[in-house]
N, C-alpha and C positions, 0 to 999 in steps of 0.2 A: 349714812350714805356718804362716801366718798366722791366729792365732787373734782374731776380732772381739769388740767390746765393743759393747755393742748398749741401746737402752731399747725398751719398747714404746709406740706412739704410736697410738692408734687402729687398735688390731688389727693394728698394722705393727709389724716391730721397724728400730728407726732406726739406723745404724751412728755410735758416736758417736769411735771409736776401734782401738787392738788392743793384747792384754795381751801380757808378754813369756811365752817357754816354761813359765819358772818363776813365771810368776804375780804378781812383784814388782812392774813396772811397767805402767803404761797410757800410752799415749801418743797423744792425740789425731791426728785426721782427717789433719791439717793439720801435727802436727809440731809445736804452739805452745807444748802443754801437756804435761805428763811430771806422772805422779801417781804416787810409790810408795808400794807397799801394806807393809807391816810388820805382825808379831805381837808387840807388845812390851806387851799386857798383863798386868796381874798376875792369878797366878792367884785372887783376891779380884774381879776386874774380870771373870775367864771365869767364874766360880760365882754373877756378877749380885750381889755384895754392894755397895751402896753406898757411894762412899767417905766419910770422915772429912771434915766441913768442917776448911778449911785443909788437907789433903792431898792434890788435886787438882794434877796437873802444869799442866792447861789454865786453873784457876784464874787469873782474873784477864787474859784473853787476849783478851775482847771479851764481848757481849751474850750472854747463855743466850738460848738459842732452846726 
């Protein structure tokens, strides 16, 4: 079974992809793009505690949005 990844677009939903069985990957329309998904937070990141400046793994990796 092919499971779709999809967004909503004006009360439509758009197919933008499909996830693997287990969830781990995405892999676009077209086969360009592979996105895997992983749980490798800590659990201080799953209970929404803030982390410690300077202890950020992403730290330092481009523009905060």
């Amino acid at each position: 079974m092919d499971l779709k990844v999809g967004i909503l677009r004006d009360e439509e939903i758009e197919t933008i992809g499909w996830i693997s069985q287990d969830y781990s990957m995405i892999r676009s329309s077209m086969g360009s793009v592979w996105i895997r998904l992983c749980d490798d937070m800590t659990a201080e990141e799953l209970a929404g505690v803030p982390p410690s400046p300077g202890t950020s793994p992403d730290e330092g990796l481009g523009p905060e949005v």
